[in-house]
N, C-alpha and C positions, 0 to 999 in steps of 0.2 A: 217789549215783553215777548214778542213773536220769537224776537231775534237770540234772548237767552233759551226761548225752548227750544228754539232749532241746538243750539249752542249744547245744551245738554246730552240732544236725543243723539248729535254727530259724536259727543266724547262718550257716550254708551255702546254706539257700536262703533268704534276704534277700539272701546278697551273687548268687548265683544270678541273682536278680529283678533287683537292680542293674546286674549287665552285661548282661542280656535286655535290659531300661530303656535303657542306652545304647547297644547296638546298633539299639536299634529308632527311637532320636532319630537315630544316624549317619544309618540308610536315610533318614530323613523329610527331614536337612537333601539330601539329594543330590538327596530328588525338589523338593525347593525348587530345587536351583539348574540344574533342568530346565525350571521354567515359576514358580516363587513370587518372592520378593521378588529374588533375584538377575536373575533377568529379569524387570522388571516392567516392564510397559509404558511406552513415552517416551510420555508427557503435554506438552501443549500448552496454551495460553490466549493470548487477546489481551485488551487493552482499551480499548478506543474511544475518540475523541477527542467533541467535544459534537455531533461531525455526526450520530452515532449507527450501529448497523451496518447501516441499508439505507437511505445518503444516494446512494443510485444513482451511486457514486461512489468515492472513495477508501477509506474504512473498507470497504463494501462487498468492495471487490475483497479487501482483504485477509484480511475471514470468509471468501469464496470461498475463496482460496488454503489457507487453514485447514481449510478441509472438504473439499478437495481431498486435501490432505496425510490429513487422518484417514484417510477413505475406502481410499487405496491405501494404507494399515498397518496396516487392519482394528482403527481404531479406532471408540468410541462416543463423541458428543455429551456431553458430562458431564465429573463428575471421576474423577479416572483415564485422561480420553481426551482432547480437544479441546473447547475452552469459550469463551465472551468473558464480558466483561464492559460494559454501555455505563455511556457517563458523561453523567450530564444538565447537569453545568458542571464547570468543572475543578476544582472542591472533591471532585470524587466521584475525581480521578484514583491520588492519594496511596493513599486509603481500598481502589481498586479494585485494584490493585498488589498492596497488603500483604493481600489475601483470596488471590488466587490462589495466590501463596506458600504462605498457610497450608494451601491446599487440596493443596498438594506439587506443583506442574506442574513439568515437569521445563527448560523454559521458557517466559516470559512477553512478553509482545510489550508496546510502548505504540505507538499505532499514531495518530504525526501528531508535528511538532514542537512542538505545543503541550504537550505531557505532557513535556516535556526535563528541567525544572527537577525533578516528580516521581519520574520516571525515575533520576537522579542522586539525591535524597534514599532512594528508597527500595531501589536498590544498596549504598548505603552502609549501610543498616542490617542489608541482608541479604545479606552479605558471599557465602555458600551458595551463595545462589540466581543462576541465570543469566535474564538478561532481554536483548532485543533491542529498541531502540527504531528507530524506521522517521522520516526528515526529518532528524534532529538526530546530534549527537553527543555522549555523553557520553563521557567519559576515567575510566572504571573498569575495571579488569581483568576484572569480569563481567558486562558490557554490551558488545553487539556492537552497532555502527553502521550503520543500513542506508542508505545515498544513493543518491540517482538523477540520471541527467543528463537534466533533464524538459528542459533546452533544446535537446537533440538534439531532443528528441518535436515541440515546442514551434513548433522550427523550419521542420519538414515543415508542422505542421499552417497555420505561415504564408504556406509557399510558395501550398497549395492555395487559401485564402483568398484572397490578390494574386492566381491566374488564376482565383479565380471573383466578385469583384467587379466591378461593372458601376458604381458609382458613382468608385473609387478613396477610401472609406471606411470604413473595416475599424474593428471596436468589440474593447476586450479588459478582462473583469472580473476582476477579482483578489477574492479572500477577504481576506484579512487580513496585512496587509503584512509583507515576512520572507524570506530568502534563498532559501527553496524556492518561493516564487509570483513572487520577482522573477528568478530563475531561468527558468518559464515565461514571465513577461512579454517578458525581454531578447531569448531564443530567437525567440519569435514575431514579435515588431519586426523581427528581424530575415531571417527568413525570408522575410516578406514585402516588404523593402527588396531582398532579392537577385530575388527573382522580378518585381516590379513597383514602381520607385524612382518613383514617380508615386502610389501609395497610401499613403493617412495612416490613422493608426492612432490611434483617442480612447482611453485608457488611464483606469480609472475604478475603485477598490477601494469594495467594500461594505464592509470593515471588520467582516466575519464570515464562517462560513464554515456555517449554519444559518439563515439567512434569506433565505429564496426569495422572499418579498413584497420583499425589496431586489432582488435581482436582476432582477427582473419591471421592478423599479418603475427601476432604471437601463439596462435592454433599452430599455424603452419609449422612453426619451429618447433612446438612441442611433439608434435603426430612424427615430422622429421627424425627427431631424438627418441623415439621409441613407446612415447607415450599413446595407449589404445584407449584412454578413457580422460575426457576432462570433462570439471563442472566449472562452469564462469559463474559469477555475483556480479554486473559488471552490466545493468543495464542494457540498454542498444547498443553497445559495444559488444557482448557475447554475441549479437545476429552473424558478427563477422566469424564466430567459434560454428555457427551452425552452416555457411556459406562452405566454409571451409571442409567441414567434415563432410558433407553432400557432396560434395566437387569429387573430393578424394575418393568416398563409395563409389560413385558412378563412374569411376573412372578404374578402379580394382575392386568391385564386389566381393571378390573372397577373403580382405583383409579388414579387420575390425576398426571403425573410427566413428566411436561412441561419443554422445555428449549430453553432458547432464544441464536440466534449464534450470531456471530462476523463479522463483515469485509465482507466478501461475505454471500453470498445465502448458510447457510450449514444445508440446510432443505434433502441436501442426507447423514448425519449425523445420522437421525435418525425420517423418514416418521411417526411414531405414537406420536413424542416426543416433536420434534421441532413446536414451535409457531411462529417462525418467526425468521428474521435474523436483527440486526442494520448494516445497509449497509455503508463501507467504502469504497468508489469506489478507490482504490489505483490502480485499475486497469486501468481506465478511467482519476486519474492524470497523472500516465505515461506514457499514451498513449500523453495527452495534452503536457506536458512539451516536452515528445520527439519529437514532429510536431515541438514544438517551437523553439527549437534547431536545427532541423533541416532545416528550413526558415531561422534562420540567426536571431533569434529574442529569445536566451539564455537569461533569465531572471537573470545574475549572481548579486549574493550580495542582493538579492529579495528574501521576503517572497510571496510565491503563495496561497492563500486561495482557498480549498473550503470546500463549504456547502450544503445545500440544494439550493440553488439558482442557484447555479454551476452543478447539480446534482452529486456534489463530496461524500453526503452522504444521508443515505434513510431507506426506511424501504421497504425489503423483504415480497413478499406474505405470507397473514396469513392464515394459514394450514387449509385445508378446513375440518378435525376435530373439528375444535376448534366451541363450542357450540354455540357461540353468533358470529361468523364471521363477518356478516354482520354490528352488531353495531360497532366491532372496526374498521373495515378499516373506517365508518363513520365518526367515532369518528378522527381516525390519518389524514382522507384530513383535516378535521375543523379545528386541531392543525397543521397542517403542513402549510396550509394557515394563520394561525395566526401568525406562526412563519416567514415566506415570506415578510407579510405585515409590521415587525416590533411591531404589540402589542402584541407579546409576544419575549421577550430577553432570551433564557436560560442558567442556570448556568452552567461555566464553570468551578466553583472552587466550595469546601467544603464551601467558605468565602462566595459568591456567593449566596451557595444555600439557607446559613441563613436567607437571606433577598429577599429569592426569594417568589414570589407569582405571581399567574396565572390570579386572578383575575383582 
C-alpha cells in the first residue's frame, strides 16, 4: 500500500515538472518572438562581377550602397548582417551565389549583367531564396530586376563634353559590349549631337571591364588623334582613361585632357582631369530595393526602373576648372528638365539614336 502511494505521489510531481517544463518553454518561445529567430535580423549580401569591389566604379558604388543600408539598420559586416562576395572570373559567379544562400542572407544581389546567366541558374535551384540582379533581367518569380536609364545620365554627361571641347573631338570607351554600355554609349552620342552638331565622337570598346592597361592604352590614341574630352562606361578599365589623362596634364598643363567618369562621383580619380561623372546611383537602388525587401514588399519576377525621375541616375558636379562652368550646369538643368517633362525621349539604342533628334 506504501509502495502505490509513493507510486502516485512520484507520477504527480513528474506530471508537476512536466507542465512547469511547458510553461517555462511557452515564456521562452514569446521572449523568442520579441528579439529570437522570429525577428531575426534581415541579412543582406552582394556578389561582385570580375571588376571586383573597389573598381572605383560600378561594384564599388553598390558595396557603398550596401554599407550604407547596413549602417542605418544597425547591422554588422558579416554573416547575419551585410557581406559581398568578389568574383576573380565568372567561374567564381555560380560558386558565389550558392555560398551566400547557404549562409541564409535574406537577400543576395549579383551585381553586373555579366552574372545574368548565373543568376538565372542559381534561382532556379533555390526556389527559397530571394536574389536581386543589378543590369540584367532574369524571369523568375524570386529575382527582382534592377535597370537603369544610364542614357538619361549618359546624355547630360554628353551635353557638358560638346561645350567643353575645343577640338569638336570627343572619345567614348565602352567595357564590354551589351545593351547596358550601348545604352550609355547611344545617350552620350547623343547629348552631345544636341548640344554641338559639329563634334564627332570616336567610339572604341576595350572588350573588358578589368583592364586599365587597355584603357590607358586606348586613352592614349584617342588624346594622340585630337580628342580633348572622353567619357569611358568601362569599369576598372577607364582607371587606365584617368592614369592617362593626369600623366599628360602634368606633363603639359596648358593643354586640355578632360575625362568624363562612370557610375559614381570619380572626380577623386583625377582633381585637374575629371569634368564630371554620368551618375549611376546603384548605390541608392540598393539601398531602395533592400528597405523593400525588408518591409515584406520583395519585388520578385519585377523589373525596377530608375532614372532621372527616381534619382537612380545624374550628373555629377562639373569641375570648377572647367572654363565655361557656369553655361553647362545651365545648360544640363534645361536638358535634364526636358528630359523629366517627356519632350525630349533619349536613345537607348545605336537603332535609336538614328532617328533621334532634340529638336
Amino acid at each position: 500500500m506504501k509502495k502505490r502511494k509513493i507510486g502516485v505521489a512520484l507520477s504527480l510531481v513528474l506530471a508537476a515538472g512536466t507542465l512547469l517544463g511547458a510553461c517555462g518553454k511557452s515564456d521562452d518561445k514569446g521572449d523568442t518572438s520579441k528579439g529570437g529567430d522570429k525577428e531575426k535580423a534581415f541579412s543582406v549580401a552582394m556578389v561582385t562581377d570580375v571588376g571586383g569591389v573597389d573598381d572605383k566604379s560600378f561594384n564599388q558604388s553598390a558595396w557603398e550602397g550596401l554599407q550604407k543600408f547596413g549602417k542605418d539598420n544597425g547591422l554588422k559586416k558579416g554573416k547575419g548582417g551585410y557581406d559581398y562576395l568578389q568574383s576573380k572570373s565568372d567561374a567564381d559567379y555560380a560558386t558565389n551565389l550558392n555560398t551566400l544562400v547557404r549562409q541564409d542572407f535574406d537577400l543576395v544581389y549579383g551585381i553586373g549583367f555579366l552574372m545574368q546567366g548565373a543568376v538565372d541558374e542559381i534561382a532556379k535551384q533555390q526556389k527559397d531564396a530571394h536574389f536581386a540582379i543589378v543590369d540584367a533581367e532574369v524571369k523568375e518569380p524570386n529575382v527582382a530586376s534592377v535597370l537603369f536609364k544610364e542614357q538619361e545620365a549618359s546624355f547630360l554627361a554628353g551635353v557638358a563634353a560638346a561645350m567643353t571641347t575645343k577640338t569638336n573631338k570627343i572619345g567614348f570607351i565602352g567595357g564590354v559590349e551589351g545593351a547596358v554600355i550601348e545604352r550609355f554609349e547611344s545617350g552620350f552620342v547623343a547629348g552631345v549631337k544636341a548640344a554641338n552638331p559639329d563634334a564627332k565622337v570616336d567610339v572604341q570598346y576595350a572588350g573588358a571591364f578589368d583592364k586599365a592597361e587597355l584603357g590607358q592604352s586606348i586613352a592614349s590614341k584617342m588624346y594622340s588623334s585630337g580628342s580633348d574630352v572622353i567619357f569611358h562606361a568601362s569599369g576598372a578599365t577607364g582607371n587606365g582613361l584617368f592614369k592617362e589623362a593626369s600623366d599628360r596634364k602634368a606633363k603639359d598643363p596648358s593643354k586640355d585632357f578632360w575625362a568624363i567618369g562612370v557610375d559614381r562621383d570619380q572626380a577623386d580619380m583625377g582633381p585637374d582631369v575629371v569634368l564630371t561623372s554620368a551618375l549611376k546611383r546603384v548605390d541608392v537602388a540598393v539601398q531602395d530595393l533592400s528597405k523593400k525587401a525588408k518591409d515584406g514588399n520583395f519585388p520578385g519576377g519585377e523589373i525596377v526602373l530608375y532614372g532621372l525621375h527616381e534619382d537612380g541616375v545624374g550628373l555629377a558636379a562639373i569641375n570648377d576648372k572647367a572654363p565655361n562652368k557656369d553655361a553647362i550646369e545651365k545648360a544640363v538643368k534645361d536638358w535634364t528638365d526636358k528630359i523629366k517633362s517627356g519632350k525630349v525621349k533619349v536613345p537607348g539604342t545605336r537603332a535609336e539614336l538614328k532617328n533621334f533628334s532634340a529638336k
